[in-house]
C-alpha positions as CSV (number, residue, x, y, z in Angstrom):
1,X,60.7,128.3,103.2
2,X,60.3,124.9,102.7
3,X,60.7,124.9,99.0
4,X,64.3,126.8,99.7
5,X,65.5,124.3,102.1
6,X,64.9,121.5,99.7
7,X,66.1,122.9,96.9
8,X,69.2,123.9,98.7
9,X,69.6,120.3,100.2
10,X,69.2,118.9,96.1
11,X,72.0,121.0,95.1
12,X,74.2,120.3,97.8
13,X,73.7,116.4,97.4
14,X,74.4,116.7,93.8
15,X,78.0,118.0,94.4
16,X,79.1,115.4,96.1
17,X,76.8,112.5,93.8
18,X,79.7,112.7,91.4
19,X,82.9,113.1,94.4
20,X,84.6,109.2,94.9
21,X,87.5,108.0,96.3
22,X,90.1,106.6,94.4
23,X,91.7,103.6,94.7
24,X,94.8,102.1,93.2
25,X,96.4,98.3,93.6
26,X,99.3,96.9,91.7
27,X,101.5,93.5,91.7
28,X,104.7,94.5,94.0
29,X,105.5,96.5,96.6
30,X,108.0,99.1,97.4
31,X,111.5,98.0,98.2
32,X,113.8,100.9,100.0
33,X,116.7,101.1,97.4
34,X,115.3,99.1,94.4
35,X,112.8,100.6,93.2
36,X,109.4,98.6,92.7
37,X,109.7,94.8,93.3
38,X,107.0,92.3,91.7
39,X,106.4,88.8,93.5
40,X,107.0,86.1,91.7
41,X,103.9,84.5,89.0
42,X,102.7,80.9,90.0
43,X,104.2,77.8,88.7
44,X,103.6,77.4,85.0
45,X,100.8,74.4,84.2
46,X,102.3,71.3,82.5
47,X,100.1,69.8,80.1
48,X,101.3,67.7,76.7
49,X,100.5,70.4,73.6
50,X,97.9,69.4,71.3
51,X,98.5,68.3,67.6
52,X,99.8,71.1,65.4
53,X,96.9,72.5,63.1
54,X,99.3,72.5,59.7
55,X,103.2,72.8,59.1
56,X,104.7,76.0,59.5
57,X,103.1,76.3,63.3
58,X,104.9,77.2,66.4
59,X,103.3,76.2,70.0
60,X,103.8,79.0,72.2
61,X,103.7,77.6,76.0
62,X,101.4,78.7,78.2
63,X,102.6,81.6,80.4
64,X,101.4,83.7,83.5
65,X,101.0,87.8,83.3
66,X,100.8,90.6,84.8
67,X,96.4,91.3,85.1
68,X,95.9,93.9,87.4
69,X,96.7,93.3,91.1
70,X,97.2,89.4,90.8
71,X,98.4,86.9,87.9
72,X,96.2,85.2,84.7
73,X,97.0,82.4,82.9
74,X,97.6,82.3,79.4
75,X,97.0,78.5,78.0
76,X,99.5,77.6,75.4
77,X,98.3,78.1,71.5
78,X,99.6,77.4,68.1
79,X,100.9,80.4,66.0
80,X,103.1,81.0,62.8
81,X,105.6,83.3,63.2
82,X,105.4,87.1,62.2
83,X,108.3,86.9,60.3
84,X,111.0,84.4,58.9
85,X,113.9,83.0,61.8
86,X,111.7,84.3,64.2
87,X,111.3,83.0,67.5
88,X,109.0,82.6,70.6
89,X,110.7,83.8,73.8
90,X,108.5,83.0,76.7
91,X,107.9,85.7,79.9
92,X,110.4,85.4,82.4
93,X,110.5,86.6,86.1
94,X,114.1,87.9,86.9
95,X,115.3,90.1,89.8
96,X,112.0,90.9,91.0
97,X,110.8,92.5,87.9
98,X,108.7,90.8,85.2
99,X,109.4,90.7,81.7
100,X,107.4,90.0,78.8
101,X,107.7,87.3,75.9
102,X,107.8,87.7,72.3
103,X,109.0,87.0,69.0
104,X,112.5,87.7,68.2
105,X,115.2,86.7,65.6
């Protein structure tokens, strides 16, 4: 009897070893009419770039992005761009929404 009462108290503990509770958290919160509305990132860090590593180098500002619930930092770097003309347009924060930066023409 013994035997069958913990056997059948293994089993049931094992169903609900692998049962959790789910969690989800994300930058914003609802807004009745608008849809999903992100606060706003910190204030960018200031700093004086460091000397470029060879000609042909952009420096690409430091920006703040989206990381889960909260903000990280991205510290300014030097990069050569993908492609000829091209451009580095920083993140931006407009309207409650976030959008992201990248090279463009």
């Amino acid at each position: 009897m013994k035997t069958k009462l913990l056997a059948l108290l293994l089993l049931a503990g094992s169903g609900s070893m692998f049962a959790g509770v789910r969690v989800g958290i994300g930058i914003g919160v609802p807004a009745y009419g608008y849809g999903y509305v992100a606060p706003p990132p910190p204030p960018l860090v200031a700093y004086a770039p460091p000397v470029a590593p060879g000609p042909g180098f952009n420096f690409v500002n430091g920006y703040w992005y989206p990381a889960g619930p909260r903000y990280a930092y991205r510290a300014g770097y030097w990069a050569r761009p993908p492609y000829v003309g091209a451009r580095w347009y920083g993140p931006r924060y407009y309207g409650g929404r976030y959008y992201r930066g990248g090279w463009r023409r």
